[in-house]
Each structure stands twice: as structure tokens, then as C-alpha cells.
DOPA-416957 format. One record per residue: residue in one letter; residue number from 0; y, x, z of N, C-alpha, C in turn. Coordinates in steps of 0.1 Angstrom, whole numbers, plus 2048, in hexadecimal, padded with zeros to 3 digits. Layout:
N
SITE   loti   gumi   n_y   n_x   n_z   ca_y   ca_x   ca_z   c_y   c_x   c_z
SITE      A    NUM     Y     X     Z      Y      X      Z     Y     X     Z
...
***
This chain:
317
SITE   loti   gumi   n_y   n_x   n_z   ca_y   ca_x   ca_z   c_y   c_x   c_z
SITE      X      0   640   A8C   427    649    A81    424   649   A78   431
SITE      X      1   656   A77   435    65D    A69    43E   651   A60   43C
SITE      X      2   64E   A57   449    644    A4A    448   647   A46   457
SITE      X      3   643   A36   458    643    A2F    463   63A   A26   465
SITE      X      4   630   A25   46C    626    A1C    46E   62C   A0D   479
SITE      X      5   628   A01   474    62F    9F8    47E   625   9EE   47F
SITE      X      6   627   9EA   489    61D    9DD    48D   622   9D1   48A
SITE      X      7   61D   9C7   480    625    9B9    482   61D   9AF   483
SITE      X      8   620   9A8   491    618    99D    497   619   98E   48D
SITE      X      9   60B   987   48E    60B    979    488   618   971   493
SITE      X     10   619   965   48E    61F    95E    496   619   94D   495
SITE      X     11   618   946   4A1    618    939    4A5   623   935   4A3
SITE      X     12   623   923   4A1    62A    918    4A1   624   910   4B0
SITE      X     13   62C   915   4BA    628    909    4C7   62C   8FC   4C2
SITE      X     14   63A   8FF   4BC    63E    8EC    4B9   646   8ED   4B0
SITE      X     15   645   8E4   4A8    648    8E4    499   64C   8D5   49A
SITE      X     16   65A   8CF   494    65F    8C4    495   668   8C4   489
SITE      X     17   661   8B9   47D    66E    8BC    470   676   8AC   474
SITE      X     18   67F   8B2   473    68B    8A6    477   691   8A2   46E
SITE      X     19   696   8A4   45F    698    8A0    456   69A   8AB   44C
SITE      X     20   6A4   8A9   441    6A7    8AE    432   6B5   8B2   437
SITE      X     21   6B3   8C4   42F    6C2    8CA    42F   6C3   8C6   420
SITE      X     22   6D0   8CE   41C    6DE    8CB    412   6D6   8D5   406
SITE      X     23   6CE   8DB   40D    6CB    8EA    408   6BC   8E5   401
SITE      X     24   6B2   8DB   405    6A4    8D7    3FC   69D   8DA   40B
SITE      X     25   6A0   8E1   410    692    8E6    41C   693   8DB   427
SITE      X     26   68B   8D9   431    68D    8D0    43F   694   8D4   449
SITE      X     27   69B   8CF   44D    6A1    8D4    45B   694   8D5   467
SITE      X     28   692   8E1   46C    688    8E0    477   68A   8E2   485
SITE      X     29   684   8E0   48C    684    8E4    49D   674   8EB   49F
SITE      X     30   678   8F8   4A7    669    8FB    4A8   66B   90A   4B3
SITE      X     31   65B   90C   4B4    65C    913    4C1   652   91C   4B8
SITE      X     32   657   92C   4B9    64E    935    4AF   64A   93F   4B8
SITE      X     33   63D   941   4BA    638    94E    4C2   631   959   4BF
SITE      X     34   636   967   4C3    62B    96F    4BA   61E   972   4C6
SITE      X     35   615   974   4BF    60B    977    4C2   601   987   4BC
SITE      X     36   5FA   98A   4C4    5F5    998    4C0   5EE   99A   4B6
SITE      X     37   5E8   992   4AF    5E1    993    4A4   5E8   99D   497
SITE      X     38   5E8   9A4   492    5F2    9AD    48E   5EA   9B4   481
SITE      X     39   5F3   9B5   474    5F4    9C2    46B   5FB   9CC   46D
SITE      X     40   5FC   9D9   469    5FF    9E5    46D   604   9EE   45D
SITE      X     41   614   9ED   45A    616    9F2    450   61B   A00   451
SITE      X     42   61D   A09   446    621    A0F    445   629   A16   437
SITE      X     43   635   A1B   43C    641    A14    433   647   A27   42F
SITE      X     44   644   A2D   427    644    A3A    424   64F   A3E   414
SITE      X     45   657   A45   417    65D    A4A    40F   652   A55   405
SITE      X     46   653   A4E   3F6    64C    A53    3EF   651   A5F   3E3
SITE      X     47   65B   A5F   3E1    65D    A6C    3D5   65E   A6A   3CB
SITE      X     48   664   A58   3C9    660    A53    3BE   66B   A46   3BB
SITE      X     49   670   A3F   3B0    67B    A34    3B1   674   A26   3B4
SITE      X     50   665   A2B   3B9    65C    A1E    3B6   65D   A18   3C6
SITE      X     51   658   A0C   3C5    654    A01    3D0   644   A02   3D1
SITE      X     52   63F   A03   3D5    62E    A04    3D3   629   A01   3E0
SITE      X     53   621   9F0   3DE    617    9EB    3E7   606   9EF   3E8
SITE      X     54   605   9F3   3F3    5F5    9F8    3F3   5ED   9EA   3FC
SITE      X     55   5E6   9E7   3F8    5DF    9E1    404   5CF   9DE   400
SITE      X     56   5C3   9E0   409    5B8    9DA    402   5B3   9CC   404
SITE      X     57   5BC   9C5   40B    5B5    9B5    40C   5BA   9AE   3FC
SITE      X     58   5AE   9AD   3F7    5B3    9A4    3E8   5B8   99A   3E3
SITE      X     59   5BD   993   3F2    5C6    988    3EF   5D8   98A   3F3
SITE      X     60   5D5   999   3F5    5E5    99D    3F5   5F1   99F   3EA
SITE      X     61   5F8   99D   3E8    5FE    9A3    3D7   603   9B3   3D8
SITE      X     62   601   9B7   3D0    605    9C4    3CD   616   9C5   3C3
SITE      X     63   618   9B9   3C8    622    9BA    3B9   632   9B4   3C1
SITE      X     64   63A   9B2   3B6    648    9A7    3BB   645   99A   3C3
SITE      X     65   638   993   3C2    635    988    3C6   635   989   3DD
SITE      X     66   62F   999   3D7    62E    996    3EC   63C   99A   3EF
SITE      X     67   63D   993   3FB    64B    995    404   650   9A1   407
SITE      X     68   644   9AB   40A    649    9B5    410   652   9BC   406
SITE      X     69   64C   9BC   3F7    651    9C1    3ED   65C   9C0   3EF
SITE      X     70   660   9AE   3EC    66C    9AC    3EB   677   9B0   3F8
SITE      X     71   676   9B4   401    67E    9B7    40A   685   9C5   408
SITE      X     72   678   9CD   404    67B    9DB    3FD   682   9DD   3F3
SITE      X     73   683   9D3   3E9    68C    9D0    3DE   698   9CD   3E0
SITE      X     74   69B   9C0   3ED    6A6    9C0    3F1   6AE   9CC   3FA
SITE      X     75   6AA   9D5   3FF    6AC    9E1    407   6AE   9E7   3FD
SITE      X     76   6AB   9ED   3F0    6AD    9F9    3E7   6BE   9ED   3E0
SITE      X     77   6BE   9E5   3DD    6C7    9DE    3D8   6D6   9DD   3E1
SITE      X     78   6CF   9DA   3EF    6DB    9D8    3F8   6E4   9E9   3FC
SITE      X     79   6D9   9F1   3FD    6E1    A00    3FD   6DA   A08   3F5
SITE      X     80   6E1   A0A   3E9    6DF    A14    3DD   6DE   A23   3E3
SITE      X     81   6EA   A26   3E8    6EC    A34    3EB   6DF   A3B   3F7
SITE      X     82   6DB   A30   3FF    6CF    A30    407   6C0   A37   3FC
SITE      X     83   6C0   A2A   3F3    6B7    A2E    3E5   6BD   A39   3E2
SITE      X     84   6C2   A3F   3DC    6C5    A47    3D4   6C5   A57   3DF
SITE      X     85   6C7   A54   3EA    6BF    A61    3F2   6AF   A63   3F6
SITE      X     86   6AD   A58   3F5    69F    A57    3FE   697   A54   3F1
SITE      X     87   699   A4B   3EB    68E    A49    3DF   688   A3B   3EA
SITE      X     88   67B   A3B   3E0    672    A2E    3DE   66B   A32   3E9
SITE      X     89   663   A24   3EA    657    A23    3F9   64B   A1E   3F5
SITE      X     90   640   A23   3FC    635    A1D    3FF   631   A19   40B
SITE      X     91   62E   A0A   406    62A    A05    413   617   A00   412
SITE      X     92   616   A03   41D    607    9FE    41B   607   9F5   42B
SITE      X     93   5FF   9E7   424    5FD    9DF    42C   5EA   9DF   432
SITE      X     94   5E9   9E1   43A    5DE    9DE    444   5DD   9D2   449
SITE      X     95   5D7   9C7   43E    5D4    9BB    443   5CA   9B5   450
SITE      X     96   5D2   9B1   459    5C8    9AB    460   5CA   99C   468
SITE      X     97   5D6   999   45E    5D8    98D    465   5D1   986   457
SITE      X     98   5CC   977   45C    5C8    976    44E   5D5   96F   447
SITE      X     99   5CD   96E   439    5D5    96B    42D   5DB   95C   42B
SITE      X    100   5E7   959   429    5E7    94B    423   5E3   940   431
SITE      X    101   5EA   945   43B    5E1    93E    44A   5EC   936   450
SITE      X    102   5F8   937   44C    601    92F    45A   606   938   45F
SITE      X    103   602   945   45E    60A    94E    46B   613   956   46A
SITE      X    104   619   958   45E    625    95B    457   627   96B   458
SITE      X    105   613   96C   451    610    97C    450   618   985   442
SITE      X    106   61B   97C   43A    626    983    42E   630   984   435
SITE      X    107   638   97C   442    644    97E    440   646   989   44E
SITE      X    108   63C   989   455    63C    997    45E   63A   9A2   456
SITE      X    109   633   9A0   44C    62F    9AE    444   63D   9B3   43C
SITE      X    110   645   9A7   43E    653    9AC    438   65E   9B0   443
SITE      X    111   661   9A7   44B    661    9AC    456   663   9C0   460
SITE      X    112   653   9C1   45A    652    9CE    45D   65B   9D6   453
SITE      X    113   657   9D2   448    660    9DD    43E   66F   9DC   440
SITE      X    114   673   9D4   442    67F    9D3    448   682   9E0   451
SITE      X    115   67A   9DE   45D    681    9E3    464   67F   9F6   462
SITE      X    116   673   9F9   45B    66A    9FE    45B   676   A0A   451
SITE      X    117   67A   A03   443    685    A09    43E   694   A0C   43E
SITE      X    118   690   9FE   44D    6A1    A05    450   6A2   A13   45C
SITE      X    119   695   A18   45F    690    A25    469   68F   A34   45F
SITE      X    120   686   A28   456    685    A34    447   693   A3E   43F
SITE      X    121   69C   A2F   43E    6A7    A33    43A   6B2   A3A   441
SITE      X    122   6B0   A37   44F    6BF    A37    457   6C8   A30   454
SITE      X    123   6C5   A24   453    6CE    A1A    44D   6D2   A13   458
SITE      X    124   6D0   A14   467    6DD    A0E    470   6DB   A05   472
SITE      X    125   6D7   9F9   46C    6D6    9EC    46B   6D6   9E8   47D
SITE      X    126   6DE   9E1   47F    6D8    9D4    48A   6C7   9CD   48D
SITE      X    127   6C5   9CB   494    6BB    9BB    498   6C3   9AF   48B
SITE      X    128   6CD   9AE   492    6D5    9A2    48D   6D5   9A3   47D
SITE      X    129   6D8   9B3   478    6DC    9B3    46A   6D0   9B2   464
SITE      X    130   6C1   9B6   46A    6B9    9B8    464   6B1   9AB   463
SITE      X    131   6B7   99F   46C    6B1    992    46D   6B8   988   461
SITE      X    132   6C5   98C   45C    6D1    987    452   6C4   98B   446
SITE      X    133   6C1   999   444    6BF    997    438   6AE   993   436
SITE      X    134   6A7   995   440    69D    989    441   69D   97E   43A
SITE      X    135   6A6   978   43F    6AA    96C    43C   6A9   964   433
SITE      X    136   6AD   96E   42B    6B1    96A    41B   6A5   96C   412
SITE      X    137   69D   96E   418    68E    970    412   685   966   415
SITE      X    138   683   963   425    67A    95B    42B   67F   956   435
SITE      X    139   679   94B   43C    67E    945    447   67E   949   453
SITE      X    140   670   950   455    667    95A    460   66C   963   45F
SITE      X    141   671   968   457    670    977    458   67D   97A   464
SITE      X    142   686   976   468    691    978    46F   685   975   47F
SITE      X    143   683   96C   480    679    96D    490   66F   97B   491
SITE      X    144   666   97C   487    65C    985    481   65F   990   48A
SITE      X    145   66D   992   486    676    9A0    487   675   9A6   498
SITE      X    146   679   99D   4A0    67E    99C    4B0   66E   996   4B5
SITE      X    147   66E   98B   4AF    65F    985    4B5   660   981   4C3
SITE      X    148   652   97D   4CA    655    97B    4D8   654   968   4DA
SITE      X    149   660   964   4DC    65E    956    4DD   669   950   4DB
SITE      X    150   66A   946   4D2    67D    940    4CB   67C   934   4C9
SITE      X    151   686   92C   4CA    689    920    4C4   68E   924   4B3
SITE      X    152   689   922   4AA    68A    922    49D   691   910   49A
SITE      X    153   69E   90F   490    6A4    903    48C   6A7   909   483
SITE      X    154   6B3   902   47B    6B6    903    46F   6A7   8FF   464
SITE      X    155   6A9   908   45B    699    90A    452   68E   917   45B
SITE      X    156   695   91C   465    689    921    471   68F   92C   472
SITE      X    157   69F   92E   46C    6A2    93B    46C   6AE   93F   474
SITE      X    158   6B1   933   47F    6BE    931    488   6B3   936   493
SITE      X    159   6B5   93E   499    6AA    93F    4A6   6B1   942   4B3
SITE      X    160   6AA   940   4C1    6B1    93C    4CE   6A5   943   4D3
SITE      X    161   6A2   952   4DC    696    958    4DE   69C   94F   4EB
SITE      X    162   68E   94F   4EF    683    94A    500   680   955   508
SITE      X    163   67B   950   514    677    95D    51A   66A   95D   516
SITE      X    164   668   96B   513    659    969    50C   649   96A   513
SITE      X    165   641   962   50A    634    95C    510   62B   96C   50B
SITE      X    166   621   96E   51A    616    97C    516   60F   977   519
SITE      X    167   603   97A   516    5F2    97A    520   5F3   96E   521
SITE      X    168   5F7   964   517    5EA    955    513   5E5   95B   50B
SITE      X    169   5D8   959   50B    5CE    957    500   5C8   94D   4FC
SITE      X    170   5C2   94C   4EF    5C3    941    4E7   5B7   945   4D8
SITE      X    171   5AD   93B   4D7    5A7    93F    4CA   5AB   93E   4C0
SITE      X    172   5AC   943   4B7    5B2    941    4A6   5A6   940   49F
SITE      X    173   5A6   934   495    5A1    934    48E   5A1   933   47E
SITE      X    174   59C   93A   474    5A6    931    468   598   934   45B
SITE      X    175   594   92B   44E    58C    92E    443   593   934   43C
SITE      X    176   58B   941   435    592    952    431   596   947   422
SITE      X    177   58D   93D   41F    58F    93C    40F   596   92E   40D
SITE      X    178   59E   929   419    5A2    91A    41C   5B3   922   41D
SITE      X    179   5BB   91B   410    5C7    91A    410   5D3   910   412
SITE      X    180   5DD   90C   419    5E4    900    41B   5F1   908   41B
SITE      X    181   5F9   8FE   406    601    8FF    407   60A   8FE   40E
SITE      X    182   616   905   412    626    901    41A   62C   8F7   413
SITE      X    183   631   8FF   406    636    8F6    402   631   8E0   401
SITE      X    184   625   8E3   3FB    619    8D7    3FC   61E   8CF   407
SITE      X    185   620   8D6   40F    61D    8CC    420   629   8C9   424
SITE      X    186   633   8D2   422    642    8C8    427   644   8BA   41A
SITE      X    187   641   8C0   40F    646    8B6    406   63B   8A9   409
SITE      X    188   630   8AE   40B    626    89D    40F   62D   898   41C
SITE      X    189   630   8A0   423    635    898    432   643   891   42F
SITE      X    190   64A   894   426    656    88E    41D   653   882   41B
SITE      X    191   649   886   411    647    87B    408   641   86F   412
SITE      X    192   63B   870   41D    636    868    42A   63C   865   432
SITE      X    193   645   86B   435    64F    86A    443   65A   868   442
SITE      X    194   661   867   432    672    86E    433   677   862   439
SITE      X    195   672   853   43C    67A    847    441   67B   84F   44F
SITE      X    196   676   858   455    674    85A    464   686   867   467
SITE      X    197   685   86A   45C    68F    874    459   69C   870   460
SITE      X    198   6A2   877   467    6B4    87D    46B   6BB   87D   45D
SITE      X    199   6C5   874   45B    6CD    878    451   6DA   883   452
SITE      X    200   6E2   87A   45C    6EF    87F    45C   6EF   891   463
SITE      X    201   6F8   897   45F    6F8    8A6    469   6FA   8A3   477
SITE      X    202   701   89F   47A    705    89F    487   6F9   89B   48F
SITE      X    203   6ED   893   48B    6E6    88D    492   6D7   897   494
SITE      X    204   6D9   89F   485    6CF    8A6    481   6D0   8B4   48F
SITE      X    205   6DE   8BA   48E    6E5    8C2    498   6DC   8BD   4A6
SITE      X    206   6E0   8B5   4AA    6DC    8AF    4B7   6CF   8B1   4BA
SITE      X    207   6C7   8AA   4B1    6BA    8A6    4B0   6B2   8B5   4B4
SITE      X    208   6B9   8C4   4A8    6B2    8CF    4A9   6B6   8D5   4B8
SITE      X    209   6C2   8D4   4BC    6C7    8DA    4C9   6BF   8D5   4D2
SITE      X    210   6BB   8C9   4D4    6B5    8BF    4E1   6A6   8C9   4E2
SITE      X    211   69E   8CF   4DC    695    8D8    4DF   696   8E0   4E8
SITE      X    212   6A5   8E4   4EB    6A7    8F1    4F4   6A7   8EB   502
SITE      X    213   6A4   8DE   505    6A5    8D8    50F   697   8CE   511
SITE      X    214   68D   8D1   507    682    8CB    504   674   8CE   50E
SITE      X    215   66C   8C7   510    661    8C8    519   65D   8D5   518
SITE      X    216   657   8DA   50A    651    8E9    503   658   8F2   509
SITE      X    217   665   8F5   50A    66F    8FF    511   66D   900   51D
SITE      X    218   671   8F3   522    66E    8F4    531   663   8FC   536
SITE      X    219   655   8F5   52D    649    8FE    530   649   90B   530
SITE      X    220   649   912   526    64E    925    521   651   923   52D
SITE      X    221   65E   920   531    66A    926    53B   660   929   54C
SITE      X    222   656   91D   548    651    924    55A   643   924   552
SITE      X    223   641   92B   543    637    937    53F   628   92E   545
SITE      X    224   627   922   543    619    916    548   613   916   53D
SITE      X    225   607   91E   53D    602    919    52D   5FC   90A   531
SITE      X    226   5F8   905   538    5F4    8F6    536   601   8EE   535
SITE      X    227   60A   8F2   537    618    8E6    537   619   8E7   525
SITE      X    228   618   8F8   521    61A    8FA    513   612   8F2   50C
SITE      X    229   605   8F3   511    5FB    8F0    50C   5FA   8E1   504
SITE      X    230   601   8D7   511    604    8CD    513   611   8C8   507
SITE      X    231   61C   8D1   507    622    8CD    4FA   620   8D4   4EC
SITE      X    232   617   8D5   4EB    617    8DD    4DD   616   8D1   4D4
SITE      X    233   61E   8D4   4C6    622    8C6    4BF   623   8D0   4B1
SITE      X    234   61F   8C9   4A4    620    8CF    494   61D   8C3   48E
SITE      X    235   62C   8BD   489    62C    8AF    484   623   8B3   472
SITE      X    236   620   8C2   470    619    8C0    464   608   8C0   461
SITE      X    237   606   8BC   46E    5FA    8B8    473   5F7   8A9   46E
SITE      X    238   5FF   8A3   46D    5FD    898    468   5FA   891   455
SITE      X    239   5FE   89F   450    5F9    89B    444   5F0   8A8   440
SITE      X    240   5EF   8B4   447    5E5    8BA    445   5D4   8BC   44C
SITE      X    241   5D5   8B4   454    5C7    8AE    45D   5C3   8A3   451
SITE      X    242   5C4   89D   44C    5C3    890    445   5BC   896   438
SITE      X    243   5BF   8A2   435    5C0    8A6    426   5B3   8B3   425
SITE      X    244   5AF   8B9   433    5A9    8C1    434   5A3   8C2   43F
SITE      X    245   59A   8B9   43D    58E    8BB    446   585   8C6   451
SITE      X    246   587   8D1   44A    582    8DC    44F   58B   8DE   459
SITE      X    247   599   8DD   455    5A3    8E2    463   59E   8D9   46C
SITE      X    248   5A5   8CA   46A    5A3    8C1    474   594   8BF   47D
SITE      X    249   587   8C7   476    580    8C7    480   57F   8D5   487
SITE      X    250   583   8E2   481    586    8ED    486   591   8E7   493
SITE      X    251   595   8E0   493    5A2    8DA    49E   59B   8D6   4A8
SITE      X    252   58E   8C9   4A7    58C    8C0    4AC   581   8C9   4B8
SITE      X    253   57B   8D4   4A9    571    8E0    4B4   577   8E6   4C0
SITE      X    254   583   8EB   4BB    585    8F3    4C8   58D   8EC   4D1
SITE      X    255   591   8E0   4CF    59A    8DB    4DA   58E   8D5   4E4
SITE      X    256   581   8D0   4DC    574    8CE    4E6   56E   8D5   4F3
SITE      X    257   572   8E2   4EC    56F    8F1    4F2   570   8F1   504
SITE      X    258   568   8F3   511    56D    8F4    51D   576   900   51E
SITE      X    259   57E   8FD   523    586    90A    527   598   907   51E
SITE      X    260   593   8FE   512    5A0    8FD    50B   5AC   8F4   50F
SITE      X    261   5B7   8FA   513    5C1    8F5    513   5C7   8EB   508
SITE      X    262   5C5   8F1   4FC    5C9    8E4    4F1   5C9   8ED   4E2
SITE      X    263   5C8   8E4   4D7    5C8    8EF    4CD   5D3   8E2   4C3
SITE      X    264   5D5   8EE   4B9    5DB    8E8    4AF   5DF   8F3   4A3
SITE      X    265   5DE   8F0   498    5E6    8F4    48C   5F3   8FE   48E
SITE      X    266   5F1   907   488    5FE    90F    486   602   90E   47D
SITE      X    267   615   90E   47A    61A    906    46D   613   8FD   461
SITE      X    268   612   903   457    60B    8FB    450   600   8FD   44C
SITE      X    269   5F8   904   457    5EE    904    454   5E7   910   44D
SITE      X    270   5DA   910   44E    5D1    909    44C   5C8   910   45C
SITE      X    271   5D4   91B   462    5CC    922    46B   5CB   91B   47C
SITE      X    272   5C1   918   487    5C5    910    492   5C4   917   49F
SITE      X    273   5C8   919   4A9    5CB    91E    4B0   5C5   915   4C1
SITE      X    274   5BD   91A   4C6    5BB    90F    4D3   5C0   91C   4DD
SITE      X    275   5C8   915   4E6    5CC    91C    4F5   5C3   91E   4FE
SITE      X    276   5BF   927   505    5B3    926    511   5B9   92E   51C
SITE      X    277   5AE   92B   524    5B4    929    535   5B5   93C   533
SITE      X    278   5AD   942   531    5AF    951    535   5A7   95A   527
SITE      X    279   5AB   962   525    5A2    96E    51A   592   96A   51D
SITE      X    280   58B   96C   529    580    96A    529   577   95E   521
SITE      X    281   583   950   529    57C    944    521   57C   942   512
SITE      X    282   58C   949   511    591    948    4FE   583   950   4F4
SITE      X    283   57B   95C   4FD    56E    963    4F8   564   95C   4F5
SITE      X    284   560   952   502    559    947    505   558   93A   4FB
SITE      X    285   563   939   4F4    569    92C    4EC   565   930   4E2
SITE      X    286   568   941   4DF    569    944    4CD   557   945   4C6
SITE      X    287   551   949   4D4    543    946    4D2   53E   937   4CE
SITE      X    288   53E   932   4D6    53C    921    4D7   540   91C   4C9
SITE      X    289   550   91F   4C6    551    919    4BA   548   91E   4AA
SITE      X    290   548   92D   4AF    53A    934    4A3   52C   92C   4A3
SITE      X    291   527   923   4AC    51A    920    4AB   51F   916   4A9
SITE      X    292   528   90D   4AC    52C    8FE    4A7   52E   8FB   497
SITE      X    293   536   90B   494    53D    90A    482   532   91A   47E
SITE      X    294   528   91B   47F    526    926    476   526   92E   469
SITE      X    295   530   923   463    535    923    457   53E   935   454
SITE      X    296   539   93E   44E    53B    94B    44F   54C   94E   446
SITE      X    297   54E   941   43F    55B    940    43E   564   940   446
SITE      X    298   563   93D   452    56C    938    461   56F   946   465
SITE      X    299   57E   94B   468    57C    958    46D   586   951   47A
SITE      X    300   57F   959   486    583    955    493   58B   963   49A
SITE      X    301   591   961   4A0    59D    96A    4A8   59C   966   4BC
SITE      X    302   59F   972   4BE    59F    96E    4CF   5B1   975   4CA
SITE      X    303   5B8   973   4D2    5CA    97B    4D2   5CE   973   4DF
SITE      X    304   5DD   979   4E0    5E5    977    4E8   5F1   974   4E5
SITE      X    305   5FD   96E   4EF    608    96E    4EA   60F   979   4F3
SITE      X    306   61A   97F   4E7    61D    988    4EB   630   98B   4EC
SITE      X    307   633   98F   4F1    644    98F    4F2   64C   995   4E8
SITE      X    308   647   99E   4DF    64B    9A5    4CE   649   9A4   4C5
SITE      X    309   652   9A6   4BD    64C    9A4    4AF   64B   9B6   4AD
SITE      X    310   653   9BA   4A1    64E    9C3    499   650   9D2   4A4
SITE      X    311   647   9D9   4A3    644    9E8    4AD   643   9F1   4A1
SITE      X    312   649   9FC   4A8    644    A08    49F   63A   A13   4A5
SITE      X    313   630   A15   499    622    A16    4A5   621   A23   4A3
SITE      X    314   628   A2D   495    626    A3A    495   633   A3E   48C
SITE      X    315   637   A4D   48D    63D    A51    480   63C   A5F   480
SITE      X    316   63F   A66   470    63E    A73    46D   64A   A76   467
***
């Protein structure tokens, strides 16, 4: 049987800026999204069968309609019948190793992959572009997920502008395997906190999201400085999720302490934090230091990089 193995990288938020309320319920955002190497490894196999079938052994994955990947497969058997109706159903099996529930928008790479994974399976043709449209309509990530690398994300995070892309910073990750922080939770508290701070009108909102492309953060990428990056990294939902969860905010406070670190902060909402370091060696250096400071065996720590791709295809039969 047909199979494709794919690689799909976690992703960072360098800068995260909600600027107000769309027409639609969600925020209008500005933000700067990077992938990074930290990666699960799917594989997306024509089965012999009309079924959708998720395998995975980390136990906080769903096996059902609830995970994304599912649902993308569902939308793929829906969007082209005659596709289904030659090929049949898939299995995908996910190889967790980004963690779970972390900020890094590891469901929506793991969809992502299937994406593309079944549009190789199928011969289905699809575009970059087509295969980012129907992303879309699932998750916000999942259209960057796809291409990866480094973008200005606006709209609800799903209008994207790629950068030239950032490799070989490294950076510690760190995140608690059993510490969750809702999405939904944290825009709506930062609402309910901030909305006097809010852009009303479109036109202003427009402005506000475009002025990014011309913003300090860009500039930085553009001559690729991780201390200039370092220097703007900004996640306005740092402000109601530091307050609320202690463990992050001093998981924050540890490694931004750290010699060698350029700066740390929160990726989207959380709960997982990311500090920048001067070279792989010191980021080694840091992830130790921070283990004897937090030896809390909950804390799972990461050394990675950023990297210029999203989704790869790592094998097929």
C-alpha cells in the first residue's frame, strides 16, 4: 500500500500584536510566525478501507473527529469524492514529539502534514496556495504550517506575507507536560482587559496590521540579528497569562536570567516559553542550568532551531 512519511515542524510567535475585534468574533492580529525544528513525523497511508483511522501513542492525542488531522482528512474525502472512491480511506499515524497543548500549533502542523501528505497520496494536484485555502477553513496555522519558514501572519493569522527566512538561532524551549492554557481563555480575558485599547474602525485596523511590514521585528529578520530579534520580540498575551500562571512567568523569569540569553518569552498562548541564545552550545549550557534551577520532572526542556520550512516529505512507498 501507497504511504508518505512527513515531517511537521512546531512553530513560534516572535510577535504577536492583537489590534482589535473582526465582524467575524475572532481579533484582528499582527504577528510574526516561525518554524522551528522541533518536529512530529506523520504518516499518511492508503488503507483498503472507507475508514479515516488515527494511530498515535501519546495519550493526550485524540484518536477521533476531535483532532485536526482527522478533520482535514474528512474535509479531503468530502472535497473530492471521485479521489475517495479510487483510493479509499487513510491511516495516519502521528509520532508525537512536539508537546501537547503547548502554543506551538502542533495539531495544526499535524494537519498541515495530512494535507499535503494526501494531496501526494491522492494525486490530487493541489497548489501551495490551494492547499493553504483549505487549511484555512479548519485552523488559522494551518495555512503557515504548510510553507513554514518565516511570515507576517494578519487577518485571524491566516493572510500571510513570507520573510526571508531565519536558520541556526537557537533557543531553549521549555513547557509543563501537565500545564494547559486555554486559546480560547486568553483572547477572551485580554478582551475583557484591554478592549478600551482596541482599533475600531477597518480602515484603521488595515493600517495598523500592514504597519508591521515596516516594523522594527522585520527590519531585524531582514539583516537575520538575532539580538535585534531578540530585542523585539513582543506577545501582548503575556499579559494576562503571566499573571494567571505562575509556573510560566517564572519558567520566563529563569531563563531570561540565564548567561548566554538573548531574551525569552511565551509562544502564543501559551503555556510553552522559548529563550533565544547566543549559539547551540550556550542554548545546551542554559537547558542545563535551567534543570538544576526548576527540577521539577514536569518541565520538559527542548534545545531547537529555527528553520526556513514547514512541512518535508521524509519518505515514501
Amino acid at each position: 500500500m501507497r504511504s508518505y512519511t512527513l515531517i511537521a515542524p512546531a512553530k513560534i510567535n516572535l510577535y504577536l500584536e492583537i489590534i482589535g475585534d473582526r465582524p467575524d468574533g475572532y481579533h484582528s492580529l499582527a504577528m510574526v510566525l516561525q518554524s522551528i525544528d522541533l518536529a512530529d513525523h506523520i504518516n499518511v497511508q492508503v488503507n483498503g478501507t472507507d475508514d479515516i483511522r488515527i494511530r498515535c501513542d501519546h495519550p493526550q492525542v485524540p484518536k477521533d473527529k476531535t483532532n485536526l488531522a482527522y478533520r482535514v482528512a474528512e474535509l479531503i474525502v468530502a472535497e473530492f469524492p471521485n479521489a475517495f472512491a479510487q483510493y479509499g480511506g487513510v491511516d495516519i499515524t502521528i509520532d508525537k514529539r512536539i508537546p501537547v497543548a503547548a502554543g506551538l500549533a502542533g495539531g495544526s502542523t499535524n494537519a498541515a502534514a495530512v494535507l499535503v501528505g494526501m494531496n501526494l497520496l491522492w494525486n490530487l494536484g493541489l497548489t501551495q496556495t490551494e492547499l493553504e485555502e483549505l487549511g484555512a477553513t479548519l485552523g488559522s496555522d494551518v495555512p503557515f504550517c504548510i510553507a513554514g519558514g518565516t511570515a507576517i501572519a494578519t487577518g485571524r493569522g491566516e493572510q500571510l506575507s513570507p520573510l526571508l527566512g531565519l536558520d541556526n538561532i537557537y533557543m531553549v524551549l521549555g513547557k509543563y507536560r501537565s500545564l494547559e492554557v486555554s486559546t480560547p481563555w486568553a483572547y477572551k480575558t485580554y478582551r475583557q482587559q484591554y478592549v478600551r485599547s482596541y482599533i475600531k474602525d477597518a480602515e484603521s485596523l488595515a493600517a495598523r496590521a500592514g504597519a508591521v511590514n515596516s516594523g522594527a521585528m522585520v527590519k531585524a529578520i531582514q539583516k537575520k540579528d538575532a539580538l535585534l530579534i531578540a530585542q523585539e520580540l513582543h506577545n501582548d498575551l503575556e499579559r494576562v497569562v503571566l499573571p494567571t500562571y505562575p509556573q510560566v512567568l517564572q519558567l520566563r523569569e529563569v531563563l531570561a536570567s540565564e548567561k548566554g540569553v538573548l531574551a525569552a518569552m511565551m509562544s502564543g498562548s501559551g503555556p510553552s516559553v522559548f529563550a533565544l541564545c547566543e549559539s547551540q552550545q550556550q542554548a545546551e549550557q542554559v537547558m542545563l542550568q535551567v534543570r538544576e534551577k526548576i527540577p521539577n520532572p514536569d518541565l520538559e526542556l527542548f534545545v531547537t532551531r529555527m528553520i526556513t520550512h514547514g512541512i518535508q516529505i521524509a519518505s515514501s512507498v
